[in-house]
Jmol script that loads the backbone (N, CA, C; Angstrom):
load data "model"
ATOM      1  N   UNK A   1      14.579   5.692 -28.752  1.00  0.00           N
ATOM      2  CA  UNK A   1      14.202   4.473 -28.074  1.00  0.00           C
ATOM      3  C   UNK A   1      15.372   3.487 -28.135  1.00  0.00           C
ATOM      4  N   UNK A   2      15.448   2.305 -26.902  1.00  0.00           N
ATOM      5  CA  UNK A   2      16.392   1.656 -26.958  1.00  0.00           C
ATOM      6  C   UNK A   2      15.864   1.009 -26.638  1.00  0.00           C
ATOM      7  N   UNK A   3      16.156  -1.110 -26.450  1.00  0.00           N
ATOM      8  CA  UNK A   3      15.972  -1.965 -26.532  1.00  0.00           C
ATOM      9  C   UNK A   3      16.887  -2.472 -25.500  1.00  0.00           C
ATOM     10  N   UNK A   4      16.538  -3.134 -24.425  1.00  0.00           N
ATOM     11  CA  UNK A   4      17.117  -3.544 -22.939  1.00  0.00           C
ATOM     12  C   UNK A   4      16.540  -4.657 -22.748  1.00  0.00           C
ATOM     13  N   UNK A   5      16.968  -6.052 -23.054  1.00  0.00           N
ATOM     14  CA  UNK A   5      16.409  -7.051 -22.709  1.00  0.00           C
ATOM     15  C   UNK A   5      16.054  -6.570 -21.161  1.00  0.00           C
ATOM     16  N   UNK A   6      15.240  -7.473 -21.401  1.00  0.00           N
ATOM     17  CA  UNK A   6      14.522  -8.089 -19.737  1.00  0.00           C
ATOM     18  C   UNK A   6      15.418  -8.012 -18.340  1.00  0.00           C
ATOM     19  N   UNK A   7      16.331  -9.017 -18.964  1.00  0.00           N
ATOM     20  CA  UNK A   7      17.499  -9.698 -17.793  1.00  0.00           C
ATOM     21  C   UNK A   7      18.324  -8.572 -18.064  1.00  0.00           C
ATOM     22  N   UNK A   8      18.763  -7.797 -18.533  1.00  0.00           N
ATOM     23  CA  UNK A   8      19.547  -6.591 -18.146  1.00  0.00           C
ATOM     24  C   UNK A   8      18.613  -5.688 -17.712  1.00  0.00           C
ATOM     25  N   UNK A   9      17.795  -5.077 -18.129  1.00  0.00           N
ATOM     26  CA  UNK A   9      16.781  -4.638 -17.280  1.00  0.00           C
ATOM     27  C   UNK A   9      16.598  -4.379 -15.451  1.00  0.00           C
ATOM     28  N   UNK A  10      16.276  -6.481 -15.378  1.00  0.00           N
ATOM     29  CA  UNK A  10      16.545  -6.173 -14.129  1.00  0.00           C
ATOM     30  C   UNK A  10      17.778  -6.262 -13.069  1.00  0.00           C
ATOM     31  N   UNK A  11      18.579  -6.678 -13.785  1.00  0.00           N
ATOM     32  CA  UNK A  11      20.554  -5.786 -13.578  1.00  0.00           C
ATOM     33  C   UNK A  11      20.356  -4.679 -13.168  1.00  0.00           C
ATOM     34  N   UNK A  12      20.118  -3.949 -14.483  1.00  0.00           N
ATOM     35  CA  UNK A  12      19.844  -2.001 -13.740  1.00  0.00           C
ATOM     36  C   UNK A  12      19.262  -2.008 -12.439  1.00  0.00           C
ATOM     37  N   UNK A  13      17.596  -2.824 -12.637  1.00  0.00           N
ATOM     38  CA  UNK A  13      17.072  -1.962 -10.947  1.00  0.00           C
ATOM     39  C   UNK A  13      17.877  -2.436  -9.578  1.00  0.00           C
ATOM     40  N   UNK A  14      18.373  -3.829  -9.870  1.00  0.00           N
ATOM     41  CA  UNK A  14      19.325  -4.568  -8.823  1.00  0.00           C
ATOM     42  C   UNK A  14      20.347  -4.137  -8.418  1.00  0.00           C
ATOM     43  N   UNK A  15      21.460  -3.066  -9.342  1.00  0.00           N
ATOM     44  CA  UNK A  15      22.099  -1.946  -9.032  1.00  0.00           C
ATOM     45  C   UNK A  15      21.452  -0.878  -8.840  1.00  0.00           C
ATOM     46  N   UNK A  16      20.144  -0.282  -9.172  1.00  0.00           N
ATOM     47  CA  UNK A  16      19.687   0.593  -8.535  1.00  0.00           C
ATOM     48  C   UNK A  16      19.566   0.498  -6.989  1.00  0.00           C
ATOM     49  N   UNK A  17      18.912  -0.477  -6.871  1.00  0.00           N
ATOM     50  CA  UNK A  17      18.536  -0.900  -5.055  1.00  0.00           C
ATOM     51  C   UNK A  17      20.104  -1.033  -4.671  1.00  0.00           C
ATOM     52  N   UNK A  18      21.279  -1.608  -4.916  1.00  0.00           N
ATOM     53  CA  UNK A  18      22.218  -1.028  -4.375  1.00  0.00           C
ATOM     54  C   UNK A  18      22.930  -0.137  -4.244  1.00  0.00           C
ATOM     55  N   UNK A  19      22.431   1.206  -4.506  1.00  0.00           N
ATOM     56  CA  UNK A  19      22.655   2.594  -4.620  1.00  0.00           C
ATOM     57  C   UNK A  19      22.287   3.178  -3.510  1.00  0.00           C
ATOM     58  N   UNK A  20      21.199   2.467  -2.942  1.00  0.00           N
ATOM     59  CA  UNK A  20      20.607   3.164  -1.799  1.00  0.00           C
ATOM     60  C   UNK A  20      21.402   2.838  -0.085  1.00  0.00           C
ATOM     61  N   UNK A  21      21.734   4.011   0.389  1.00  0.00           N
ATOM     62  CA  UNK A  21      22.626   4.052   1.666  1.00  0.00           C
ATOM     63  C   UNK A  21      22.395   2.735   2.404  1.00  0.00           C
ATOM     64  N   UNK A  22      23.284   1.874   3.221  1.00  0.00           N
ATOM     65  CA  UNK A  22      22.393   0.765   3.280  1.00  0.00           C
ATOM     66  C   UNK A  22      22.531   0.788   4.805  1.00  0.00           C
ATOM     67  N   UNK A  23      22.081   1.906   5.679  1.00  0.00           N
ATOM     68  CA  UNK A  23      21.072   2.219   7.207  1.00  0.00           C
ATOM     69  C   UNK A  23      19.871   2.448   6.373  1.00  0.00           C
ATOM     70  N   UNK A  24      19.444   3.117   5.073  1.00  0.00           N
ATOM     71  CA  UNK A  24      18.405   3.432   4.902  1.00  0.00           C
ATOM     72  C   UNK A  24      17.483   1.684   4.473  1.00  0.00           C
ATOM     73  N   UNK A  25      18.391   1.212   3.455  1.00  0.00           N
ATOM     74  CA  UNK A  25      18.091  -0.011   2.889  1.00  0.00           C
ATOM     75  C   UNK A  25      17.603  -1.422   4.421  1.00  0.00           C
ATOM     76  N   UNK A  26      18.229  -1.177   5.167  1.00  0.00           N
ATOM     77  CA  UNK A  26      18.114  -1.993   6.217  1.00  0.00           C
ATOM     78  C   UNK A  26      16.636  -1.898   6.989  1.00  0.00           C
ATOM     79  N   UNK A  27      15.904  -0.900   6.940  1.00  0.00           N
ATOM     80  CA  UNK A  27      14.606  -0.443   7.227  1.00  0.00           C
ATOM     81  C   UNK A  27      13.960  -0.754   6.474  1.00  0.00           C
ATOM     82  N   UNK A  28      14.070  -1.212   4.898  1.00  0.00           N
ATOM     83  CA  UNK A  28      12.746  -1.362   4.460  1.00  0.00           C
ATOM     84  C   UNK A  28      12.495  -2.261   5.124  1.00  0.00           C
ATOM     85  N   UNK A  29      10.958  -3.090   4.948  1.00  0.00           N
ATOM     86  CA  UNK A  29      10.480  -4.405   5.418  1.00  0.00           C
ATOM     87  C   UNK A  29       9.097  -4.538   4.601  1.00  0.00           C
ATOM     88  N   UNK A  30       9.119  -5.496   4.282  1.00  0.00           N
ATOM     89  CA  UNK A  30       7.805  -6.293   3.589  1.00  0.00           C
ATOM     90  C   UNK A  30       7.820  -5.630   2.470  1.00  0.00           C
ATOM     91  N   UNK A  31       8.769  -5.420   1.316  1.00  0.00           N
ATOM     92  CA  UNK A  31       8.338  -4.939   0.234  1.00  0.00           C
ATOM     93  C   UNK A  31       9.330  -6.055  -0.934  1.00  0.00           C
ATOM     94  N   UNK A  32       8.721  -6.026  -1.958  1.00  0.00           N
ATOM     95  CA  UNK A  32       9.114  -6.870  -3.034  1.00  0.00           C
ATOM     96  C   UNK A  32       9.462  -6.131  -4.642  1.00  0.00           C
ATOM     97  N   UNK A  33      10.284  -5.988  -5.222  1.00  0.00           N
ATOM     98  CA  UNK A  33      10.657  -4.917  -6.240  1.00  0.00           C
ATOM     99  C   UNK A  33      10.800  -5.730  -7.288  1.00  0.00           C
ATOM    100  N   UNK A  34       9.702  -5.816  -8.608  1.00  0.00           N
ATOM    101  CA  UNK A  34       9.625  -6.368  -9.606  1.00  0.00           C
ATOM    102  C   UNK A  34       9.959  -5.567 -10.901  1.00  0.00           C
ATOM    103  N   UNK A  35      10.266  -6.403 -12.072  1.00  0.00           N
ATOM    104  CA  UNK A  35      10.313  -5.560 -13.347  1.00  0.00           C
ATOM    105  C   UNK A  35       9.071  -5.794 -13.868  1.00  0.00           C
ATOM    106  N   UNK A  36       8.628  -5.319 -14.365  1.00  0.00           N
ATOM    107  CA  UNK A  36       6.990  -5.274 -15.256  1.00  0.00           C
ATOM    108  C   UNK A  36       7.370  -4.180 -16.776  1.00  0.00           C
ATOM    109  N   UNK A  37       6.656  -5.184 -18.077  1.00  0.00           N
ATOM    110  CA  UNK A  37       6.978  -5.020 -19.347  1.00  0.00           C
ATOM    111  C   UNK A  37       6.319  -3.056 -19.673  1.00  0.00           C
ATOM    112  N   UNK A  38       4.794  -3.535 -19.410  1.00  0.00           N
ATOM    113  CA  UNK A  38       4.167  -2.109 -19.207  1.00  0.00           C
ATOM    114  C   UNK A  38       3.169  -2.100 -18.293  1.00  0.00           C
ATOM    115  N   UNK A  39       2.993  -0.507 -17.840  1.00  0.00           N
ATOM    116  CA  UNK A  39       2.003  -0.563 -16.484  1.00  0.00           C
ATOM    117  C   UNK A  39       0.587  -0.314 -17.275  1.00  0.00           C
ATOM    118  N   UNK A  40      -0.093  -0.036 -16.114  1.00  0.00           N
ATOM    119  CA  UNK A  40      -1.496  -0.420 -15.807  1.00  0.00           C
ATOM    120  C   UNK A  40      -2.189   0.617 -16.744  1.00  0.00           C
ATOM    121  N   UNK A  41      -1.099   1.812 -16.445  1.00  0.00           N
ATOM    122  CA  UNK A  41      -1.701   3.295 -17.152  1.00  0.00           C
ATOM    123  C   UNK A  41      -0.503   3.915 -18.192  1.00  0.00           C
ATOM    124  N   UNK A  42      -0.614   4.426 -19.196  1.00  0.00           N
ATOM    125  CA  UNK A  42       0.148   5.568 -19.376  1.00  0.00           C
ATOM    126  C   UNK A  42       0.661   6.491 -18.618  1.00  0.00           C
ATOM    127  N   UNK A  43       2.127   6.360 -18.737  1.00  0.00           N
ATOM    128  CA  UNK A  43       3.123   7.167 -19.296  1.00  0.00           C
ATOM    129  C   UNK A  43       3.338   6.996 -17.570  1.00  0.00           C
ATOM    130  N   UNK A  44       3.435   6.055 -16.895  1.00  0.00           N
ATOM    131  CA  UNK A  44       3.327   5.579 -15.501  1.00  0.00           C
ATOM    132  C   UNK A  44       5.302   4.803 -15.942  1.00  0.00           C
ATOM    133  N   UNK A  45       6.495   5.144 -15.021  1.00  0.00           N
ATOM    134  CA  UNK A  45       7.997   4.255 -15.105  1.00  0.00           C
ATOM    135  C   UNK A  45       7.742   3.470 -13.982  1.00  0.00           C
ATOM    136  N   UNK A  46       6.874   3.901 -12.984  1.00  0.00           N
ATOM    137  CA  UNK A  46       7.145   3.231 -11.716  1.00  0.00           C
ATOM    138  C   UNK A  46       5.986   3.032 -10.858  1.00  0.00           C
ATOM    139  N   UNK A  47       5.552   2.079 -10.110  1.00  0.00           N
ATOM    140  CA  UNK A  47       4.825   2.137  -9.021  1.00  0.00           C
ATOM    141  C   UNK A  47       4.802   1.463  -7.758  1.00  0.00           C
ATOM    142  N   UNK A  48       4.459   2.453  -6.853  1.00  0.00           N
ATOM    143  CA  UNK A  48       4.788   1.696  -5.168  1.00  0.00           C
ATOM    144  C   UNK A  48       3.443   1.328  -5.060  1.00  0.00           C
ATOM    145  N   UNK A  49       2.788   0.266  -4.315  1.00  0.00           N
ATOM    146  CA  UNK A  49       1.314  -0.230  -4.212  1.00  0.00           C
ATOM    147  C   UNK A  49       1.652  -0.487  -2.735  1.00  0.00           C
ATOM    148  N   UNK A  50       0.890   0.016  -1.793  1.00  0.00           N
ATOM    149  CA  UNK A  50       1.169  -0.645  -0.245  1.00  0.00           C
ATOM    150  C   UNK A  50       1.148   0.216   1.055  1.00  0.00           C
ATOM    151  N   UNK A  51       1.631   0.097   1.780  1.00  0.00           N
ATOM    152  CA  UNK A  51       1.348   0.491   3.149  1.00  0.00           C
ATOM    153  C   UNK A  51       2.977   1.699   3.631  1.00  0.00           C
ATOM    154  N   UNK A  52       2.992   2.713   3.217  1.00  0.00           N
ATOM    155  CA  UNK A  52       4.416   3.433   3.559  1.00  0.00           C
ATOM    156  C   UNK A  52       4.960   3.119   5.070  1.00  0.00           C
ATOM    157  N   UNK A  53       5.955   3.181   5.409  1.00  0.00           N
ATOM    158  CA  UNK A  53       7.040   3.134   6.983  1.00  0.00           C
ATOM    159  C   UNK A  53       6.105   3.203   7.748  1.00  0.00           C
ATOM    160  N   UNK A  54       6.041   4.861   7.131  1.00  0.00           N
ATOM    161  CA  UNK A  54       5.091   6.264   8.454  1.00  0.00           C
ATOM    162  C   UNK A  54       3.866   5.514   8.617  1.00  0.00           C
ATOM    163  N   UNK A  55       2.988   5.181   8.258  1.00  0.00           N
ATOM    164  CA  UNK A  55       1.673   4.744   8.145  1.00  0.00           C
ATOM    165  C   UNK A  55       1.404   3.347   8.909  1.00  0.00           C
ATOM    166  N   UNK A  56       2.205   2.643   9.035  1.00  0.00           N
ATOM    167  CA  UNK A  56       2.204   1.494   9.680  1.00  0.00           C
ATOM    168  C   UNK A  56       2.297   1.260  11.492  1.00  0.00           C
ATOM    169  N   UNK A  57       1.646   0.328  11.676  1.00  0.00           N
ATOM    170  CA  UNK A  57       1.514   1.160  13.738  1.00  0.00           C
ATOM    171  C   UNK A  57       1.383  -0.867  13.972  1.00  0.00           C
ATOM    172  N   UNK A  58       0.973  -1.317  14.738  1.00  0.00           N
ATOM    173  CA  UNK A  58       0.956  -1.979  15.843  1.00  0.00           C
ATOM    174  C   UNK A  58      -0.054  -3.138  14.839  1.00  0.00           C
ATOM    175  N   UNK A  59      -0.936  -2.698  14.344  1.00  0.00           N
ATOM    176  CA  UNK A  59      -1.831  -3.469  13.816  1.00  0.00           C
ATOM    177  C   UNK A  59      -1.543  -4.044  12.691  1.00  0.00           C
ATOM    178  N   UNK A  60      -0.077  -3.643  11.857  1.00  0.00           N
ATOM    179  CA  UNK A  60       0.692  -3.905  11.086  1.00  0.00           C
ATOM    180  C   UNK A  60       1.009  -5.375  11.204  1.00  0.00           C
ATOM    181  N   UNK A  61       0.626  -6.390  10.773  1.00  0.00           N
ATOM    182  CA  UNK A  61       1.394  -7.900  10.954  1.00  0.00           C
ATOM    183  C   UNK A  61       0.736  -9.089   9.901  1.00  0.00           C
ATOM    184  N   UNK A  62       0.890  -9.832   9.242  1.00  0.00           N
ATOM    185  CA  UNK A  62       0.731 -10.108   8.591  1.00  0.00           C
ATOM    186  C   UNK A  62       0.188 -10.135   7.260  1.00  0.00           C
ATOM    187  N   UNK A  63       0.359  -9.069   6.845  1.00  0.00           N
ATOM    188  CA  UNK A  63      -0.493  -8.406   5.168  1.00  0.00           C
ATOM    189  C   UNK A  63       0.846  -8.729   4.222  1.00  0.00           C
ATOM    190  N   UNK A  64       0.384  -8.754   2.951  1.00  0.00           N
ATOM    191  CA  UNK A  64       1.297  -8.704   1.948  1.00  0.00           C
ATOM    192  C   UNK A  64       2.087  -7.923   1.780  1.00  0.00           C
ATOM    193  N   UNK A  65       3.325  -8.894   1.141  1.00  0.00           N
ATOM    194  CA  UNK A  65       4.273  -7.494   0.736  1.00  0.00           C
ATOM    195  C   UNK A  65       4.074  -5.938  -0.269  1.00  0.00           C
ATOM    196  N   UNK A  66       4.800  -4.709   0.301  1.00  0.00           N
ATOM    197  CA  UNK A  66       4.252  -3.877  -0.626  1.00  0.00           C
ATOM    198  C   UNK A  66       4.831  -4.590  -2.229  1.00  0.00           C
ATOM    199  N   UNK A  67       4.558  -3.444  -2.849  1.00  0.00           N
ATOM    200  CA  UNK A  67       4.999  -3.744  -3.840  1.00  0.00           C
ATOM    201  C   UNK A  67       5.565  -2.663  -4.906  1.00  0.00           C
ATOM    202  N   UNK A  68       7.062  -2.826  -5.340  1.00  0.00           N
ATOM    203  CA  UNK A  68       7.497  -1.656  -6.162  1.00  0.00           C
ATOM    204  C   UNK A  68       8.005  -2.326  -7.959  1.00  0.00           C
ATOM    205  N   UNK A  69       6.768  -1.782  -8.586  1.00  0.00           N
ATOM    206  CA  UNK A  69       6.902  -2.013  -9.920  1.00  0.00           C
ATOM    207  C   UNK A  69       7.762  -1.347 -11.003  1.00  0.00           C
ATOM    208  N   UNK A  70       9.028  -1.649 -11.411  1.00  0.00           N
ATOM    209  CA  UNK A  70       9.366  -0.205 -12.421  1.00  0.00           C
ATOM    210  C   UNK A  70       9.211  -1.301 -13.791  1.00  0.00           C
ATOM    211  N   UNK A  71       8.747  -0.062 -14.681  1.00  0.00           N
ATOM    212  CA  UNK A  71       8.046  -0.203 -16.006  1.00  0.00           C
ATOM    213  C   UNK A  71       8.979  -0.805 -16.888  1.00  0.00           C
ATOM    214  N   UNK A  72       9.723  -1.393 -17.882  1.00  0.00           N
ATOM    215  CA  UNK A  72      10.370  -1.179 -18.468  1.00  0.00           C
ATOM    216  C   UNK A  72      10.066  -0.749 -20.108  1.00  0.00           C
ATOM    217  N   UNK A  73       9.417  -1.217 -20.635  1.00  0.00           N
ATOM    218  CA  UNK A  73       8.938  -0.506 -21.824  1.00  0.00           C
ATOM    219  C   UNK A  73       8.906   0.665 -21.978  1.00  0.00           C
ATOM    220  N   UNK A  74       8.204   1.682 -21.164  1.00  0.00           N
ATOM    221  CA  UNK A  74       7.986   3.351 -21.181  1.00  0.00           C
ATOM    222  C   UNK A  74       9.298   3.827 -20.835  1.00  0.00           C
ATOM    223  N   UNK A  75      10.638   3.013 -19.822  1.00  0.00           N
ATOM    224  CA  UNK A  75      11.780   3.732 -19.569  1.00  0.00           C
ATOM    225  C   UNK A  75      12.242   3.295 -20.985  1.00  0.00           C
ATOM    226  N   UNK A  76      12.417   2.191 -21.582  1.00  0.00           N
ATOM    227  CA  UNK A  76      13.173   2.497 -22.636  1.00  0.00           C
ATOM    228  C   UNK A  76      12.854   3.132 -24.102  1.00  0.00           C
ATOM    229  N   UNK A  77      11.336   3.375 -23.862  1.00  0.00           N
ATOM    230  CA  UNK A  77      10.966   4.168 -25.191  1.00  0.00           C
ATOM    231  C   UNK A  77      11.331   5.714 -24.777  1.00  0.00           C
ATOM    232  N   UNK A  78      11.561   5.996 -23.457  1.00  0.00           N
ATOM    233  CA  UNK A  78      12.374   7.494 -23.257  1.00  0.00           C
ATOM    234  C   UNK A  78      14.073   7.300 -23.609  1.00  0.00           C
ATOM    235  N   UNK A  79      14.543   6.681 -23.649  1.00  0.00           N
ATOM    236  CA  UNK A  79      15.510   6.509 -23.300  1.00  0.00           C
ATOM    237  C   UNK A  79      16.080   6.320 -25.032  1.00  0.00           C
ATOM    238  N   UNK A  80      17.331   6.938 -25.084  1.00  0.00           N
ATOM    239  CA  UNK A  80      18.167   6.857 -26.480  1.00  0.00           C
ATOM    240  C   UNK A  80      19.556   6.052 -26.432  1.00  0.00           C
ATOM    241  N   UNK A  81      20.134   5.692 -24.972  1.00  0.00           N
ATOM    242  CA  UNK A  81      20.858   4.898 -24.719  1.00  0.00           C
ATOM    243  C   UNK A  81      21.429   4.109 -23.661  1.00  0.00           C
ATOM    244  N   UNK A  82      21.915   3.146 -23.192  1.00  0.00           N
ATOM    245  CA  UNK A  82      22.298   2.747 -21.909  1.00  0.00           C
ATOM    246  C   UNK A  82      22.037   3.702 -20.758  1.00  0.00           C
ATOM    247  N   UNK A  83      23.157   3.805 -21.164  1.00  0.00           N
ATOM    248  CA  UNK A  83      23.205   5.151 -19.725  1.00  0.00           C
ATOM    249  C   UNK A  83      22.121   5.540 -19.303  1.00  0.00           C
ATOM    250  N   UNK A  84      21.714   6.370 -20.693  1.00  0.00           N
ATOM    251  CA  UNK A  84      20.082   6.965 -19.916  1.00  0.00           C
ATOM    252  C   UNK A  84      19.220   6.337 -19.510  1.00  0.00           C
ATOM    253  N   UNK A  85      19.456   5.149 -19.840  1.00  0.00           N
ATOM    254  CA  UNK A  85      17.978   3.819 -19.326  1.00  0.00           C
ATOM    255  C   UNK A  85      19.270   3.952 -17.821  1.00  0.00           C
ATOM    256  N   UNK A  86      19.822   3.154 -17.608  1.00  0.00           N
ATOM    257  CA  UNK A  86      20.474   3.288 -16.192  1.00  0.00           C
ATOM    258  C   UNK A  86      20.431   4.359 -15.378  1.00  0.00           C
ATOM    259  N   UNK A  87      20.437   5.896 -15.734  1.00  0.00           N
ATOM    260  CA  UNK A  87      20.052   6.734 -14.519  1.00  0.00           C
ATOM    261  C   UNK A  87      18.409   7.252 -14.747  1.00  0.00           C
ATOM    262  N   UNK A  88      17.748   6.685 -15.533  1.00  0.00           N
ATOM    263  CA  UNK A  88      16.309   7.164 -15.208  1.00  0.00           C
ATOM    264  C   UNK A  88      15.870   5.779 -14.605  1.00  0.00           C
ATOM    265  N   UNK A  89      16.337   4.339 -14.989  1.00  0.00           N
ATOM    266  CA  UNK A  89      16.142   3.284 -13.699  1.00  0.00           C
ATOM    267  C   UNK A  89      16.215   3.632 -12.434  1.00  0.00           C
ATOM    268  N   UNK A  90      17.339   3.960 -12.291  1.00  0.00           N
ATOM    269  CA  UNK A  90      17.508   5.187 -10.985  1.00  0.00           C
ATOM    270  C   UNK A  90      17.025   5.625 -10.296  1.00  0.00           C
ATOM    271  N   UNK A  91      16.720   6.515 -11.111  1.00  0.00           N
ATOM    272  CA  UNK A  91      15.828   7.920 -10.342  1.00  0.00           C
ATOM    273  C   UNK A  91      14.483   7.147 -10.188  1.00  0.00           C
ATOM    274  N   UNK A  92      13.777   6.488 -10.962  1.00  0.00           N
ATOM    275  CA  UNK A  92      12.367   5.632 -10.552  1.00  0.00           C
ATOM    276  C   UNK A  92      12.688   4.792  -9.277  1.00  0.00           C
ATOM    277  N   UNK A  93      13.805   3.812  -9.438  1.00  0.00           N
ATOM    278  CA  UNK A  93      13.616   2.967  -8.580  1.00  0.00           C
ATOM    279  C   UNK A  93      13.788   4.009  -7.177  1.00  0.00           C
ATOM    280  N   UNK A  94      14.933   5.045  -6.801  1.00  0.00           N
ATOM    281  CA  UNK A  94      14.935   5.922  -5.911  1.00  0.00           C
ATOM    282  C   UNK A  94      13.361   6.423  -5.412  1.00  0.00           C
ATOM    283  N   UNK A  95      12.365   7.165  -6.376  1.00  0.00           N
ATOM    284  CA  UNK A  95      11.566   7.661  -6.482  1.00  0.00           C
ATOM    285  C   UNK A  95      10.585   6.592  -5.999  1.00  0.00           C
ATOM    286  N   UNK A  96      10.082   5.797  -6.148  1.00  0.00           N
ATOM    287  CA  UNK A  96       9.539   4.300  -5.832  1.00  0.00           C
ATOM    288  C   UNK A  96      10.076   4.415  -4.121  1.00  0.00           C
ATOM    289  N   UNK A  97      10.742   3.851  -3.863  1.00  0.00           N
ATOM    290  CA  UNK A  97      11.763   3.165  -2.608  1.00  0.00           C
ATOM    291  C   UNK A  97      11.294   4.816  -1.818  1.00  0.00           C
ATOM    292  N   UNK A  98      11.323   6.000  -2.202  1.00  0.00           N
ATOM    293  CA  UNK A  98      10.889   7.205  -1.330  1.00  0.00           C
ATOM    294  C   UNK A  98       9.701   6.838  -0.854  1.00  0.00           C
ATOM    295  N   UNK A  99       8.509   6.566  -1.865  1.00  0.00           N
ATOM    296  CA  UNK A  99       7.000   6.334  -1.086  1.00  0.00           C
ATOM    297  C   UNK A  99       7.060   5.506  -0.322  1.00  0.00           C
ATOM    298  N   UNK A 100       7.843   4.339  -0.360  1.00  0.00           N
ATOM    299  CA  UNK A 100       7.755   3.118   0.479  1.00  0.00           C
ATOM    300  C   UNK A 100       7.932   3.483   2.268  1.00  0.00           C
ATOM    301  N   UNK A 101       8.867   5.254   1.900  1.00  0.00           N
ATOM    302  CA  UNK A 101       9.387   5.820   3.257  1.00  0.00           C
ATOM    303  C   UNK A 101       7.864   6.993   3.381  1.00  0.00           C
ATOM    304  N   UNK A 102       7.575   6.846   2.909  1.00  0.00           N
ATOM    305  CA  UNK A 102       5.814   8.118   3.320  1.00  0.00           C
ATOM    306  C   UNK A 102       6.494   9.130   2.688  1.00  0.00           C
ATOM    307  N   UNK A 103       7.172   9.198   1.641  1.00  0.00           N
ATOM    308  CA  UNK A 103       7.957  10.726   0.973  1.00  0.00           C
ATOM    309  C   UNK A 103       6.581  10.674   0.304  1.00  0.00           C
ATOM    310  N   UNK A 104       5.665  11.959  -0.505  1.00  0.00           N
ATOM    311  CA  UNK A 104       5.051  12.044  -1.033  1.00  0.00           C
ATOM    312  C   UNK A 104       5.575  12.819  -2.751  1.00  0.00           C
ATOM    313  N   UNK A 105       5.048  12.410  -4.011  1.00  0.00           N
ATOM    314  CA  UNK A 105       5.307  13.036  -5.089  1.00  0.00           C
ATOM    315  C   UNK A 105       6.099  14.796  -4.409  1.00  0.00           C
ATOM    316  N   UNK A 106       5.183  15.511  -3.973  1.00  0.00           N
ATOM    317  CA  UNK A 106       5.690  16.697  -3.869  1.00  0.00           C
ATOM    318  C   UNK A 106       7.550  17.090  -3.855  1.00  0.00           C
ATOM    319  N   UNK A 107       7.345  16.395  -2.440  1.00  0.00           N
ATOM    320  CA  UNK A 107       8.527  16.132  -1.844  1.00  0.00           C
ATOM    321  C   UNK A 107      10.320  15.348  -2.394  1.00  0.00           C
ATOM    322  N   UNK A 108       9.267  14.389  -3.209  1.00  0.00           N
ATOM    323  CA  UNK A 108      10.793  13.872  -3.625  1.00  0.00           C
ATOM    324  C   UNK A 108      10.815  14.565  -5.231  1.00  0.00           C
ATOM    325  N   UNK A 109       9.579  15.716  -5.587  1.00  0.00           N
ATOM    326  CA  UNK A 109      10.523  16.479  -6.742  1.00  0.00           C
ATOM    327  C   UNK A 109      11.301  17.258  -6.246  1.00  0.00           C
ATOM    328  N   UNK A 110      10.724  17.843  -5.419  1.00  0.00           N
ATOM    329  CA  UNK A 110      11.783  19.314  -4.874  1.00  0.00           C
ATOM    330  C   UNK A 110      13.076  18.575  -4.646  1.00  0.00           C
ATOM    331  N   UNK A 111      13.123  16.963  -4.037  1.00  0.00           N
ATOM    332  CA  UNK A 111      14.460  16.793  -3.557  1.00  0.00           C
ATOM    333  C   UNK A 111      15.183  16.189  -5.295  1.00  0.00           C
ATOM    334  N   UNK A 112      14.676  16.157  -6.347  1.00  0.00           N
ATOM    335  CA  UNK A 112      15.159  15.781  -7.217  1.00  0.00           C
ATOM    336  C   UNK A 112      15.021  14.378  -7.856  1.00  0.00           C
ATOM    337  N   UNK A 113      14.355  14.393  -6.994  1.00  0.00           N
ATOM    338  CA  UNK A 113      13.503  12.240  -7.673  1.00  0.00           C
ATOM    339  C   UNK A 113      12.037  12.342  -8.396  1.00  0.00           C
TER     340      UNK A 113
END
end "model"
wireframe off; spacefill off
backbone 0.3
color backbone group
């Protein structure tokens, strides 16, 4: 386990989200990416809450932003040092930011998220 203040914390996911290609980044819309201490459930790093790309049509217009939560407590009780808190931030926030595109769990293991 390692210990990641807060405010570095959300450093990591803020370089995470700039990791992502930015034609892909330019498409999101209406989503909001928070740090949260611990989630709702066990053994949960990340969660997307909301309406994916694909899923959205015409009737789409004024609802709340989605919302992408990554955990930080559960990443750093996996985690034994920097680094590894920085690429499993990563891979969540990646993994997160996929559902937001209608990727489903299946899909973004096979692709490695």
């Amino acid at each position: 386990m390692i210990d990641v203040s807060r405010e570095r914390f959300e450093e990591l996911v803020s370089e995470a989200l700039d990791t992502i290609p930015a034609e892909l980044a330019r498409e999101m819309r209406n989503i909001v990416v928070t740090v949260v201490d611990d989630p709702p459930e066990p053994n949960l790093l990340g969660l997307y809450t909301g309406i994916p790309l694909t899923e959205r049509g015409d009737w789409y217009s004024g609802v709340l932003p989605d919302r992408i939560e990554i955990y930080r407590n559960p990443i750093c009780r996996m985690c034994s040092s920097e680094e590894h808190v920085v690429n499993e931030v990563r891979i969540t926030v990646v993994h997160e930011v996929g559902h937001h595109f209608g990727i489903d769990d299946d899909r973004l293991h096979e692709l490695g998220w």
